[in-house]
C-alpha positions in Angstrom: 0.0 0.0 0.0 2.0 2.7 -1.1 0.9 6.1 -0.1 0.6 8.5 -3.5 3.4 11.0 -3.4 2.5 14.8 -4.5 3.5 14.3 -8.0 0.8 11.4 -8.3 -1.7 13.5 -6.6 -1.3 16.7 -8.5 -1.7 14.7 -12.1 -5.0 12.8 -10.3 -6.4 16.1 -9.4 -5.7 17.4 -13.0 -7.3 15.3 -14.4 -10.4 15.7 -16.8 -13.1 13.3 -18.4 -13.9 15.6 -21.4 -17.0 17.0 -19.8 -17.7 13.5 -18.3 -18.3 13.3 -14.8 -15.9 11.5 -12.5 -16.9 9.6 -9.5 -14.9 9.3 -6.5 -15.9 6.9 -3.8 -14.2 6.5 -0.5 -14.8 3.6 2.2 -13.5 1.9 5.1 -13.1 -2.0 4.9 -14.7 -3.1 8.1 -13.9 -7.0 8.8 -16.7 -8.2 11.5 -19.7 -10.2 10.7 -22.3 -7.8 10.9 -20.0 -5.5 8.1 -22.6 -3.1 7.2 -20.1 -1.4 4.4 -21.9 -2.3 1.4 -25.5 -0.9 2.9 -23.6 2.0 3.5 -21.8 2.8 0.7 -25.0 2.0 -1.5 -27.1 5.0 0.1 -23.8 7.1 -0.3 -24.5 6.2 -4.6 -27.9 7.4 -4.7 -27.9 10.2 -7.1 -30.5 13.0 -5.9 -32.6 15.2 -8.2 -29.8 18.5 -7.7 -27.2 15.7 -9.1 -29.8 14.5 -11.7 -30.4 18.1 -12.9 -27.0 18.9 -13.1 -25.5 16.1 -15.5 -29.0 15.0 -16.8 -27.2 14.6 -20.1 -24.8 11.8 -18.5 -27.1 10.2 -15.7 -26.6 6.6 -17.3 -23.0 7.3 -17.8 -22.9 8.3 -13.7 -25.3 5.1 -12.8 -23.3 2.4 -14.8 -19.9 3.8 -13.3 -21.8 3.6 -9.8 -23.2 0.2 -10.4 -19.2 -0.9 -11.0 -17.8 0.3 -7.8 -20.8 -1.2 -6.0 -20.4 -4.6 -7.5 -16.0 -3.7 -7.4 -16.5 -3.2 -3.1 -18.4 -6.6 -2.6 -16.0 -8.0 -4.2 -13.3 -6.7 -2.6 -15.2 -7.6 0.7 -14.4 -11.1 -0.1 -10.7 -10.5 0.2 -8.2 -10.5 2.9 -6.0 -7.9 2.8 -4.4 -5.0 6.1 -5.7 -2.0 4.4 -7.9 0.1 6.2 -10.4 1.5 3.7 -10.2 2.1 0.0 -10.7 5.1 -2.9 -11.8 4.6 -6.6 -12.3 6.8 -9.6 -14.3 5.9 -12.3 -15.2 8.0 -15.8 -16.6 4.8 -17.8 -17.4 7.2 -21.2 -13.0 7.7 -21.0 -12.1 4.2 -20.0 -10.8 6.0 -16.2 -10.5 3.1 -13.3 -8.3 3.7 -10.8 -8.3 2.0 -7.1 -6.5 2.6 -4.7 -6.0 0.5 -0.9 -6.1 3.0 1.9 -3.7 2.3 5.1 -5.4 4.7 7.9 -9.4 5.8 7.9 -11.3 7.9 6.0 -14.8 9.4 6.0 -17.1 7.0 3.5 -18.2 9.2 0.6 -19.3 9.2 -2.8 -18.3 12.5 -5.1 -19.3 13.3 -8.7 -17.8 16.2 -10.0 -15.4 17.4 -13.1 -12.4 16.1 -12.1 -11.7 13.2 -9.2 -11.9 14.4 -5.0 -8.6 14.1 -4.0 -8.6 15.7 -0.6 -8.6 12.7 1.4 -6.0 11.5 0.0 -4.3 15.1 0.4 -4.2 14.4 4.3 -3.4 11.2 4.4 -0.3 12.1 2.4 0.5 14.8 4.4 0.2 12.7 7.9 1.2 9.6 6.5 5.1 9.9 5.7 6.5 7.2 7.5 9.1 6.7 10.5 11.9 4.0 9.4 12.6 2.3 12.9 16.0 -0.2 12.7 16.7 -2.9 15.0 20.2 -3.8 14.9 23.3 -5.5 16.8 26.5 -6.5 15.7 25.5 -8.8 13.0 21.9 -8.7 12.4 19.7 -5.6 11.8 15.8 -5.5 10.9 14.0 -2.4 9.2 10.3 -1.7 9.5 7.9 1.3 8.9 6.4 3.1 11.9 2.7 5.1 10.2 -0.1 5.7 12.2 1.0 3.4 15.1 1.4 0.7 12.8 4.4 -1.0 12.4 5.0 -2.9 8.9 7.8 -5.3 8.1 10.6 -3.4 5.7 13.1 -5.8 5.6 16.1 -7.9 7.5 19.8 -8.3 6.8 22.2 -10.3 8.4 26.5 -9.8 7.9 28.7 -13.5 7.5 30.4 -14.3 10.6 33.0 -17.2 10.6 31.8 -20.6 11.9 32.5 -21.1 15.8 34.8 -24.1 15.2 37.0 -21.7 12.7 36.6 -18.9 15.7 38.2 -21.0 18.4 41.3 -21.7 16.1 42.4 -17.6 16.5 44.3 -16.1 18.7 42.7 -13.7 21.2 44.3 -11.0 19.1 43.2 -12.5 15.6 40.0 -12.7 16.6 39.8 -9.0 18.2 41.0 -7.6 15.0 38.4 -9.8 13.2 35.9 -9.0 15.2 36.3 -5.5 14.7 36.2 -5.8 10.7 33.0 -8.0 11.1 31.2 -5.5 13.0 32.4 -2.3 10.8 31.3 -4.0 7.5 28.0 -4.6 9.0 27.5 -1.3 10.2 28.9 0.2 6.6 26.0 -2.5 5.2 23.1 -1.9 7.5 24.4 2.3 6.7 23.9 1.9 2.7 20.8 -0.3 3.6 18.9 2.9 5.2 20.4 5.5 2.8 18.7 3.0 0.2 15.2 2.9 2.0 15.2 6.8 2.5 15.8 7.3 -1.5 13.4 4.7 -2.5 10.6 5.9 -0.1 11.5 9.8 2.1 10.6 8.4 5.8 9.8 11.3 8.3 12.5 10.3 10.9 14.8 7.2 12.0 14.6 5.2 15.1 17.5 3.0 15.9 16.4 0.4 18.7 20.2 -1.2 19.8 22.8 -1.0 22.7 24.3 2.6 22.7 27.6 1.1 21.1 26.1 -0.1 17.3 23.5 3.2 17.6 26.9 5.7 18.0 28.5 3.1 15.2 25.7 3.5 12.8 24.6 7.2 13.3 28.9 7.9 12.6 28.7 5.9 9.8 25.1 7.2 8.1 25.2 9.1 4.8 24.5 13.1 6.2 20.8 12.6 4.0 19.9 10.0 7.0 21.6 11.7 9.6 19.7 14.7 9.0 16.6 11.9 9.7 18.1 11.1 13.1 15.4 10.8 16.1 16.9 8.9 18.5 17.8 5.1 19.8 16.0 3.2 22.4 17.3 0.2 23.7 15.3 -3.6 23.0 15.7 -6.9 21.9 17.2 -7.2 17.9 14.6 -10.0 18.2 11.3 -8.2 19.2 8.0 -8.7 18.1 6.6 -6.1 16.1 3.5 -6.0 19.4 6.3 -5.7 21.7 8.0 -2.9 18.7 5.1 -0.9 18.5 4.5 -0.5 22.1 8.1 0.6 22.9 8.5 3.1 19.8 4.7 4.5 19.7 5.4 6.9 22.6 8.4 8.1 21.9 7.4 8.9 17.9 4.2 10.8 19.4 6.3 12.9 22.2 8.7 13.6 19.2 5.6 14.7 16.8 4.2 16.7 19.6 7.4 18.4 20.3 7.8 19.4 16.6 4.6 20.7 16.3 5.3 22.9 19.6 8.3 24.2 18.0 7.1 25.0 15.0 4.0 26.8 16.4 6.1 28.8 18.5 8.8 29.5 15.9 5.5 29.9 13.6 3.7 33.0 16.6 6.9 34.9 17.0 7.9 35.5 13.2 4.2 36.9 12.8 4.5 38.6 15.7 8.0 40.1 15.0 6.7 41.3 11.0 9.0 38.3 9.9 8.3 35.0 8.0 5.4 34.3 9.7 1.5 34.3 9.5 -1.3 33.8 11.7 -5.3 33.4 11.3 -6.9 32.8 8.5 -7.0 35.7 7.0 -3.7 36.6 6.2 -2.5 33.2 6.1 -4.8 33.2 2.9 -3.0 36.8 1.7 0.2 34.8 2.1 -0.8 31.5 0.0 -2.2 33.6 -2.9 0.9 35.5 -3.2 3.3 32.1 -3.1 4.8 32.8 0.1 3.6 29.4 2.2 5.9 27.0 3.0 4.7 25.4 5.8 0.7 25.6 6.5 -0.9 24.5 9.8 -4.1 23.9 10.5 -5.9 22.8 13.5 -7.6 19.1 13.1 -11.2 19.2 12.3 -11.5 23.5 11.8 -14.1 24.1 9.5 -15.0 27.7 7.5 -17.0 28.7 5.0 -15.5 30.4 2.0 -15.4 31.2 -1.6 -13.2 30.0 -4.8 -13.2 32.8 -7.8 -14.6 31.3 -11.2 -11.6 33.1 -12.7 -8.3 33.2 -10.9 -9.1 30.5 -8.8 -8.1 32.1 -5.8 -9.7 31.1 -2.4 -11.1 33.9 -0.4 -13.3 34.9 3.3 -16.1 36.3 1.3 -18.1 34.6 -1.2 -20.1 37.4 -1.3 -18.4 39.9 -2.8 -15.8 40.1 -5.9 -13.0 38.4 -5.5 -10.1 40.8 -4.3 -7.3 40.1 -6.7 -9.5 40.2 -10.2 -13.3 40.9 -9.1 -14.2 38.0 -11.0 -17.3 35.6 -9.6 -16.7 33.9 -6.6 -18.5 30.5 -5.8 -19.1 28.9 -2.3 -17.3 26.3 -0.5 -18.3 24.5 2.4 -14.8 23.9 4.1 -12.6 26.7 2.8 -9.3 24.7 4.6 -10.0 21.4 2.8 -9.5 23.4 -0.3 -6.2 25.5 1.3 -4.7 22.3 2.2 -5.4 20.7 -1.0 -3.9 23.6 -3.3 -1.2 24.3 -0.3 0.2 20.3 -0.7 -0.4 19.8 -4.5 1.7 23.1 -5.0 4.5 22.4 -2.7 3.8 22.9 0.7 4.5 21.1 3.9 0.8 20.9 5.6 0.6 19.6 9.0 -2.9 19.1 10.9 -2.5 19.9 14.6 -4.6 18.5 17.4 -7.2 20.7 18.7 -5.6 20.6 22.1 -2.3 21.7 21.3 -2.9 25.5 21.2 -3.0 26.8 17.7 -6.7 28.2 18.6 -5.2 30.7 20.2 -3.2 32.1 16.9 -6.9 31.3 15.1 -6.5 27.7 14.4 -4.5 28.6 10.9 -1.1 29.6 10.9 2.1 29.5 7.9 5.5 29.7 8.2 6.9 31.6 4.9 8.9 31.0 2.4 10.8 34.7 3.2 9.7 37.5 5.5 
């Protein structure tokens, strides 16, 4: 289940069906006997009369892409499999199928509109980078994936150690001085091993669960891209379950998440504060998106506000009452004006992190930015 990068994203949200509509259907897998997924998602398809009115030219079109994802998720029922909920996009009139496994929750939802809803997927991106956690000792180290309290197999290597029969035949000197190559060409190996995972897939941070000895060995040793990914080391068993793995690393990845967002929020308040490279509330952290300055946006979990999108410029805006403010063009509704900043925010670049409501960005106005320059 690989989560989409932003490159994937941005060319799903661009795309279009010729003036076909797209449906987009999101829905968690539930595994328990009385699963009443299906039920669910089949009152989610019904298309009202507003939806009937407005593509009454391509209502069969919508029903017979409908009908497939109904009859695709019981289907999929049938199967075993560790995601958590599933996304599909279907424009039958273009031949467009796409599906998509899910690996942390999502609201169940059916969309039809122009192009396919992406902004589900837009935070799970965004919160679902992963944490690389490594396991190691002197000749054996084990790499998994840390995402959402989860903890997923990534991998295991183990470095050649002479037999024990060829062992006792050296000298206590021959075999310090072997012992010592052993264990530096398995920490040069288990090095280029994480440089590797980091370049095939960008994890958030790295954990290194070992004795203090191989952690200081390997953090030397790391290429300065992974070091820059350092966390912290813990000390277990090479051998732990991933139960026993997840319960020792969980904490500490959530204190270190916390902590971050802390910093940030603080770093965030006194830039704003100070007239530097900083913005607070929603109001002028919009001012500060439309003009490109946004490099990091934050947004309190679960904020809602009512906005407006201009039919011309596109730019998002308080008032969809009124002209827009950069070309007094039209300006259309939206329900959830910081779904659609954290969608355009992410797609064009942006690091966007949702912070808990309890961890005091209410007080700046539950939106804040840090800038790209003051």
């Amino acid at each position: 289940m690989a989560t989409l990068n932003r490159e994937q994203l941005k060319t799903l949200k661009a795309f279009r069906a010729n003036g076909y509509p797209v449906i987009s259907a999101y829905w968690m897998l539930k595994h328990r006997p009385n699963d009443v997924t299906l039920l669910e998602l089949k009152s989610l398809m019904a298309v009202g009369d507003e939806m009937r009115m407005k593509w009454r030219d391509q209502i069969n079109a919508i029903e017979q892409d409908m009908a497939r994802v109904y009859h695709f998720a019981a289907e999929r029922q049938t199967h075993a499999s560790s995601a958590k909920a599933m996304a599909v996009f279907a424009s039958g009139p273009v031949g467009f199928w796409q599906v998509h496994e899910l690996n942390a929750p999502v609201m169940d939802r059916v969309v039809i509109a122009e192009s396919p809803f992406v902004r589900p997927l837009v935070r799970l991106t965004g919160e679902q980078q992963p944490y690389e956690i490594v396991l190691a000792d002197h000749t054996c180290a084990r790499f998994f994936l840390w995402r959402d309290g989860n903890v997923d197999v990534h991998g295991e290597m183990f470095s050649d150690v002479p037999r024990e029969d060829e062992i006792h035949r050296m000298s206590e000197d021959q075999f310090q001085h072997h012992q010592h190559d052993w264990q530096h060409k398995h920490v040069k190996a288990t090095s280029e091993q994480m440089l590797a995972h980091l370049q095939a897939q960008n994890f958030k941070g790295l954990w290194v669960g070992a004795k203090e000895d191989v952690a200081r060995a390997l953090e030397t040793s790391v290429h300065s891209y992974v070091k820059e990914k350092w966390c912290g080391q813990f000390p277990i068993d090479v051998h732990a379950n991933q139960t026993d793995l997840r319960e020792r690393v969980t904490p500490l990845i959530e204190q270190h998440e916390q902590q971050l967002r802390a910093n940030l929020l603080q770093r965030i308040e006194t830039a704003a504060k100070s007239g530097g490279s900083g913005a607070i509330g929603l109001d002028d952290t919009l001012t500060e998106y439309q003009f490109g300055r946004v490099m990091t946006l934050l947004i309190e979990r679960n904020y809602v506000a009512s906005g407006g999108r201009c039919t011309n410029c596109n730019s998002l805006t308080l008032n969809a009452d009124a002209p827009c403010p950069y070309c007094s063009s039209i300006v259309t509704p939206v329900n959830n004006l910081l779904d659609e900043l954290a969608e355009d925010a992410f797609i064009g670049g942006a690091e966007v992190i949702f912070v808990p409501a309890d961890e005091g960005l209410d007080k700046l106005g539950h939106v804040g930015a840090l800038l790209r320059f003051g």
